[in-house]
NULODO-780030 format. One record per residue (C-alpha): x, y, z; chain; residue in one letter. Coordinates in steps of 0.02 Angstrom, whole numbers, plus 50000, padded with zeros to 5 digits. Layout:
<marses>
     u     v     w chaine residu
     X     Y     Z      A      A
...
</marses>
This chain:
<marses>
     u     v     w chaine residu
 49381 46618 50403      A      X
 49377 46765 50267      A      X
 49294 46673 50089      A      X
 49406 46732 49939      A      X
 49255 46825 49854      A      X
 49230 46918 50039      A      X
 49426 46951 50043      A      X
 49437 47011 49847      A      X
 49282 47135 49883      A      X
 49350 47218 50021      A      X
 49519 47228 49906      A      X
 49429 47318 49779      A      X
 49359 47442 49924      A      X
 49545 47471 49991      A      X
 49594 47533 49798      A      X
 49445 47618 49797      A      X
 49448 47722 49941      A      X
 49648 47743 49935      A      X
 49633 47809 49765      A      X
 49508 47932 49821      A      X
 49597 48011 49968      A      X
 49731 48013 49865      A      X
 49645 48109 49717      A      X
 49557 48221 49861      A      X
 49724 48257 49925      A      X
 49797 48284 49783      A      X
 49695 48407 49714      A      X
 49718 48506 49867      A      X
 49863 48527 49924      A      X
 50041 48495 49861      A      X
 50141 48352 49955      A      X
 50330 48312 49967      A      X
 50405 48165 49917      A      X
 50586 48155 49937      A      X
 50658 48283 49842      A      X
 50518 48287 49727      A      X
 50344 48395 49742      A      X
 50160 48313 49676      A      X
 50043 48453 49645      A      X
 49862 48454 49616      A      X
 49801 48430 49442      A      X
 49716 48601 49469      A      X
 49891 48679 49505      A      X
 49977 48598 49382      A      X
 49835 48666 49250      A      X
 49863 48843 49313      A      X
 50041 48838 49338      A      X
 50060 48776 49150      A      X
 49940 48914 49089      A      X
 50066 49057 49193      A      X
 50210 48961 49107      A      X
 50140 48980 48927      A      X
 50109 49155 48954      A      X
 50245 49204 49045      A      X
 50364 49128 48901      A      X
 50253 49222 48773      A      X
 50308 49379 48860      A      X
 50478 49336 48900      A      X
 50510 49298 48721      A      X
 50419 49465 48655      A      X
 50530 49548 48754      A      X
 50694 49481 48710      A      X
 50628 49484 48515      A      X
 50639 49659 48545      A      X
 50776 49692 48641      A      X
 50855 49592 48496      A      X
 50803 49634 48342      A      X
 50722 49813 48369      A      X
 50830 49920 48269      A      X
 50864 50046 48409      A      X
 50934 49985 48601      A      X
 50800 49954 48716      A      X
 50807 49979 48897      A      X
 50730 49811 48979      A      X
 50682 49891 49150      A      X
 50568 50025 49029      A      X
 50488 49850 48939      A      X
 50442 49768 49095      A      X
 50376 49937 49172      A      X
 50274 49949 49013      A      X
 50219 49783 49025      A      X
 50146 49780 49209      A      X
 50073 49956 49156      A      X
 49963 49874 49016      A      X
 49890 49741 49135      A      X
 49830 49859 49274      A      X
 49742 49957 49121      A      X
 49669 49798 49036      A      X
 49578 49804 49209      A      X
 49500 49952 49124      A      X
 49461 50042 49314      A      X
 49526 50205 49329      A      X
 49567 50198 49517      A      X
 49660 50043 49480      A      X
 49837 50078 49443      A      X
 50024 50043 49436      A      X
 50129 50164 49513      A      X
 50313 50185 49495      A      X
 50427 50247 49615      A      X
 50387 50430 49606      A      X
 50228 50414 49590      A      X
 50206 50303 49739      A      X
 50313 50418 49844      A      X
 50197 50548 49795      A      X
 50032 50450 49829      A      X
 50111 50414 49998      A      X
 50131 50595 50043      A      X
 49972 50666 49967      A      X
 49876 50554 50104      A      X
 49992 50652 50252      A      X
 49904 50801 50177      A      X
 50089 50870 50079      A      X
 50158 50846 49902      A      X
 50229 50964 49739      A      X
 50069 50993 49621      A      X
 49935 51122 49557      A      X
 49809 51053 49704      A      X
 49656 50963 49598      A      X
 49594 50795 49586      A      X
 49558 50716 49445      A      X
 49439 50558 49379      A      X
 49429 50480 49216      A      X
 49269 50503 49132      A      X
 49156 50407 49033      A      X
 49217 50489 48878      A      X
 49396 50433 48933      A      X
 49470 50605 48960      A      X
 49535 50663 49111      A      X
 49400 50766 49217      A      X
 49424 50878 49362      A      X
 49344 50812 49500      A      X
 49360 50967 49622      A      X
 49507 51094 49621      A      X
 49572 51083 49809      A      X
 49539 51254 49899      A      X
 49681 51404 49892      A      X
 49765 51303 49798      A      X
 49866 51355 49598      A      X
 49736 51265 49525      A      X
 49568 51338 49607      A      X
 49642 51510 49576      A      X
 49678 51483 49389      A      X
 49502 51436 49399      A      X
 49484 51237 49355      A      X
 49319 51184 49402      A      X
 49220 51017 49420      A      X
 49189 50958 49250      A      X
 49358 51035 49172      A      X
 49443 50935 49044      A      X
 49630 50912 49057      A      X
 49688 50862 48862      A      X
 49866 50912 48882      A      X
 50004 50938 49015      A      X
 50147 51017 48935      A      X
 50165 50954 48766      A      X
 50090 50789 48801      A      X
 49936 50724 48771      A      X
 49842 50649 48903      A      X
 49694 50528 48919      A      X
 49613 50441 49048      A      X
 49670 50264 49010      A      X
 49831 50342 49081      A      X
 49766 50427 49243      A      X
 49915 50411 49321      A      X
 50030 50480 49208      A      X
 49917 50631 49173      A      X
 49937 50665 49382      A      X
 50126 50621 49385      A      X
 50133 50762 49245      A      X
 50053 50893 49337      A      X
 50137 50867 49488      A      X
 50335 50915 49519      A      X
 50440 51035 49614      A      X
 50393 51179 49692      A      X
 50407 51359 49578      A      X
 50392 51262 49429      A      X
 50268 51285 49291      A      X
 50156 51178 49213      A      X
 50056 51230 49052      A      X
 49881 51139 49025      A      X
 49771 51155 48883      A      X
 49596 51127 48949      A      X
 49435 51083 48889      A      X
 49313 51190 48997      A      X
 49133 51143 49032      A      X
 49009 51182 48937      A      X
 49125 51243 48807      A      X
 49170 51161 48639      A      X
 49360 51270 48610      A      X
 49498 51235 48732      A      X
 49614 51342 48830      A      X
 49775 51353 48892      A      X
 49813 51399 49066      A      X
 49977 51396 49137      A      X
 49998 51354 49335      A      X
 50148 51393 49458      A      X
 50168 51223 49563      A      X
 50177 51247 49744      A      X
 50205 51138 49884      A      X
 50014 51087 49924      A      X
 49993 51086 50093      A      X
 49814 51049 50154      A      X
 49741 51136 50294      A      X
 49580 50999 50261      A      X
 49471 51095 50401      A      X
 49446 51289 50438      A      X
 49291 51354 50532      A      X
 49200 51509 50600      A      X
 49056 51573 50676      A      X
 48917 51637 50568      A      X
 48788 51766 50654      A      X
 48845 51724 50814      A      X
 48736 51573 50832      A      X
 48779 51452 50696      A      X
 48951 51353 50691      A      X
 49036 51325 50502      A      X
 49158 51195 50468      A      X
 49221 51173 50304      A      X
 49327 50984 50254      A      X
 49417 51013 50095      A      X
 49483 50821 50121      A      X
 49519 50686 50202      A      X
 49680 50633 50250      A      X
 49778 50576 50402      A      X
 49760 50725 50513      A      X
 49581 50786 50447      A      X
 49491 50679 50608      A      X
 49587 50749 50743      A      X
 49582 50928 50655      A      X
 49392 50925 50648      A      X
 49355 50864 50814      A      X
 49481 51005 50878      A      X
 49346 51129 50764      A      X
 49194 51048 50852      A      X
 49264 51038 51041      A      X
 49313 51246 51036      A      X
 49117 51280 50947      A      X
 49040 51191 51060      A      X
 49150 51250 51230      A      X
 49077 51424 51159      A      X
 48893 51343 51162      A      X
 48858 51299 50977      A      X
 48729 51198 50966      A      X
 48692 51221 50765      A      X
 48837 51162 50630      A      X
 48845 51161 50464      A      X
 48939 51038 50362      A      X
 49018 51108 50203      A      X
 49073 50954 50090      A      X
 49060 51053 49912      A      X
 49195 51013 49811      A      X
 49276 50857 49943      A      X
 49334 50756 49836      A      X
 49346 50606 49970      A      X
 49532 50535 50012      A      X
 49583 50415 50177      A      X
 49392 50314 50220      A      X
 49471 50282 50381      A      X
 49459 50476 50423      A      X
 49270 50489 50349      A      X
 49244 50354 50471      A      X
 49322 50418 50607      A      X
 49218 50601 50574      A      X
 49053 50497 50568      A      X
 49092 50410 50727      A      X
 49095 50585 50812      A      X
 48923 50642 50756      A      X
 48813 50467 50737      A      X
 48739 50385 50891      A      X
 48777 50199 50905      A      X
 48735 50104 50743      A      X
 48789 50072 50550      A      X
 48900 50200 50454      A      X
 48945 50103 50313      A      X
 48972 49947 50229      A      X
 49080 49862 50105      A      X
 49044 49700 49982      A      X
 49211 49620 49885      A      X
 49139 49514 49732      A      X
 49138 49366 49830      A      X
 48999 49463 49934      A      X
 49090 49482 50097      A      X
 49042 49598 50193      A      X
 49146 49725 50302      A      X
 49031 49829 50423      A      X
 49084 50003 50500      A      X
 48973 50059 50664      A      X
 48981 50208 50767      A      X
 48986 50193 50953      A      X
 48907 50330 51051      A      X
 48937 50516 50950      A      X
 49054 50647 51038      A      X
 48929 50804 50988      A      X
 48746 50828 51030      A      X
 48708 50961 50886      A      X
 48595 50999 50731      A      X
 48664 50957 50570      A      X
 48657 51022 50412      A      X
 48773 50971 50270      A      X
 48821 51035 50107      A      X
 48865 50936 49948      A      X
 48896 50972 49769      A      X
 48936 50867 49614      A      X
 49130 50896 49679      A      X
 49095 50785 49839      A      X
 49156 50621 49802      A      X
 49221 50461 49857      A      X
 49237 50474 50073      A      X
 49110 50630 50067      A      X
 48991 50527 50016      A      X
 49005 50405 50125      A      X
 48995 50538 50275      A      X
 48862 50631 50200      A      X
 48759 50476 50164      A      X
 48784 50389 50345      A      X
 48708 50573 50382      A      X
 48579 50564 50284      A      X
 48513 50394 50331      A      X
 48526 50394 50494      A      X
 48422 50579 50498      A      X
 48579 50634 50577      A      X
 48585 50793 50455      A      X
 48473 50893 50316      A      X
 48594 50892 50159      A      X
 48586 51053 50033      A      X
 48657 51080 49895      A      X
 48676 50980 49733      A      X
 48690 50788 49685      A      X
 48857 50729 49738      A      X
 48994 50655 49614      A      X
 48941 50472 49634      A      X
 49124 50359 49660      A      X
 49089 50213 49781      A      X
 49215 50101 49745      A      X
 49341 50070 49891      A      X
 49533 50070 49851      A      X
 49678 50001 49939      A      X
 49870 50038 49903      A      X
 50031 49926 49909      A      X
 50216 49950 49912      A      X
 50341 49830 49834      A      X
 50496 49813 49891      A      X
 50577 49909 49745      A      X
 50483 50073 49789      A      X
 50340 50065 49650      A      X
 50184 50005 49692      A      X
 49992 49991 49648      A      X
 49827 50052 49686      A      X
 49657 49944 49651      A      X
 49484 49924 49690      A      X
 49450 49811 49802      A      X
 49253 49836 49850      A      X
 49098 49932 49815      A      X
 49027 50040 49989      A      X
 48843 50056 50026      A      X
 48768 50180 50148      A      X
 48680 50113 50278      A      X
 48492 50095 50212      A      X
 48585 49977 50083      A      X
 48605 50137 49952      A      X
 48738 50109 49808      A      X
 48819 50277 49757      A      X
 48944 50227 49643      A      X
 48893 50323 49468      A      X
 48727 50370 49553      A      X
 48763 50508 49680      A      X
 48683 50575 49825      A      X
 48533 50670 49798      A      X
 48508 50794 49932      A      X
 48367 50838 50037      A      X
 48362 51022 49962      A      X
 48417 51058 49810      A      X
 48497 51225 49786      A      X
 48576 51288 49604      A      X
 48719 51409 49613      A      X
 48712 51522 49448      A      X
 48837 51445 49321      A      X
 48923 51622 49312      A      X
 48960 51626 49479      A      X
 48988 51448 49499      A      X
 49115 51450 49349      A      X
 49237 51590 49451      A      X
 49273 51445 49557      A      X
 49333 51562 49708      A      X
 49243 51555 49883      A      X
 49094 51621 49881      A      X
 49012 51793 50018      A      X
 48881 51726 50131      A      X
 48760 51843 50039      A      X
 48803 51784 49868      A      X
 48802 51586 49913      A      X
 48613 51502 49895      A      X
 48651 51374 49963      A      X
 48762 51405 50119      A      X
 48584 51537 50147      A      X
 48460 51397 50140      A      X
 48572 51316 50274      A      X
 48543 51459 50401      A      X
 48359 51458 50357      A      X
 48312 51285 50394      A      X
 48384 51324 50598      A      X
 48285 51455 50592      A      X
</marses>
């Protein structure tokens, strides 16, 4: 027979141990109870805080679609509003887009879209910077170069808090023209150049033959059909028994990872290309299998290769794959992914930071190459495709197969 102190302990340890599953449960998940929901008190506090600010905005925004002394359109408030919070994030490659502008990101990664053909960064002094002018393209031949600064597109100012809007204004229809006053490197008085949009179409790989011995490939970018294009370049050199190739990533200014990835998969034996860590320090690992193309590398960079040249040029690099020449590349390595709402807008943020695979952070840092070669500022600042005779460092690439 059960004593009453025996039967009042274990009592007290019922309570205690119901009251704890239910305070385990309840903090993590949410249960049903009739028609009624209990929460967690950790949802409740966060669902409470969204609530308070939520109504903070909802009433700002009728305030002034009520009292502001002209009508306001709500749909422009809202838009406003969801642009502010991707700035606060204060990343350039993080972004709202709206419905053009998404439509327009979309194409630009098949390789297609209205525009003047550059891309553009914001810089540390928050204007917007050309990256690299995209080759035969209306902006290479008005001559914007690597280190331009954009301050106005027609008769709007731009900055690079609004990096988006600065690109939807240079890019429209086809025989239009845009007028840009630019800051240009090295200078202290702007210009103003005016540029006949055209419907960019990249041809992101061309290549020849140089001295009958040494294959050329040049990637202008990477997009959707840059992988299959440049393994189409490699199988015809090498059917015609090139076993030398150089790489020419000057003025790349990066685009789809997937198609870096798919490039470096072709030339690396089995083993790491790259790597990506989120802020919770998961890590996302990219290996090459086998390598379609037994050939010497060399590789040429600039301070216009950015973003999925790097990565390329640094699996390269690491893996003694390829000699790079040239100059220290651009240094983005932060990893972005894109989404589409329902309604046709959409975003763009950074989701992780890539390393090469010694473990190498680019991001602000560059690639140094293994040979550094100056071009001459005056030539450099014609910004046209260069002779072989009159390009340094497309000639120190010949000399090192020799």
């Amino acid at each position: 027979m059960i004593s009453k102190k025996k039967a009042f302990v274990m009592a007290v340890l019922l309570i205690m141990v119901t009251a704890f599953v239910t305070f385990s449960i309840s903090n993590l998940v949410a249960l049903n109870v009739g028609d009624k929901m209990i929460i967690s008190q950790d949802m409740y506090l966060r669902l409470n805080e969204d609530n308070e600010n939520m109504g903070k905005l909802i009433h700002l925004k009728h305030f002034l679609l009520e009292e502001y002394y002209k009508e306001l359109e709500e749909e422009k408030l809202i838009d406003g509003a969801i642009h502010g919070m991707f700035e606060a994030v204060g990343d350039p490659y993080t972004n709202y887009l709206d419905a053009k502008d998404m439509s327009d990101m979309m194409m630009s990664t098949q390789g297609v879209y209205g525009g003047i053909g550059i891309i553009v960064t914001a810089d540390d002094d928050g204007y917007v910077s050309v990256v690299s002018p995209i080759e035969d393209t209306p902006g290479e031949r008005a001559g914007l170069n690597t280190g331009d600064r954009i301050i106005r597109v027609d008769d709007e100012n731009v900055s690079g808090n609004r990096l988006d809007d600065a690109v939807s204004l240079m890019r429209g229809d086809a025989d239009t023209e845009v007028k840009l006053e630019v800051m240009k490197r090295n200078q202290n008085e702007s210009v103003e150049i005016s540029v006949v949009r055209e419907i960019i179409r990249i041809q992101s790989v061309r290549s020849e033959i140089i001295n009958n011995s040494i294959g050329y490939v040049r990637v202008t970018n990477f997009d959707e059909k840059t992988a299959g294009d440049f393994q189409s370049h490699m199988d015809e050199m090498t059917r015609q028994g090139i076993t030398q190739v150089i790489l020419d990533l000057r003025n790349n200014p990066g685009g789809l990872l997937t198609s870096a990835i798919r490039i470096s998969d072709m030339l690396l034996d089995e083993g790491l290309i790259v790597y990506t860590e989120d802020r919770h320090g998961n890590r996302k690992e990219e290996f090459a299998g086998s390598g379609n193309y037994d050939v010497e590398l060399v590789v040429l960079i600039n301070e216009g290769s950015a973003s999925a040249s790097e990565i390329l040029a640094g699996a390269l690099q690491d893996r003694e794959k390829a000699i790079l020449v040239g100059g220290q590349s651009f240094g983005k390595g932060l990893v972005q992914e894109m989404q589409q709402l329902p309604d046709g807008t959409g975003f763009k943020f950074t989701v992780s930071e890539y390393f090469t695979p010694s473990g190498r952070s680019i991001h602000e840092k560059g690639i140094e190459p293994d040979y550094v070669v100056d071009i001459p500022e005056d030539i450099w600042l014609e910004g046209h495709d260069l002779e072989l005779d009159e390009d340094p460092q497309l000639q120190r690439a010949i000399e090192l197969f020799q």
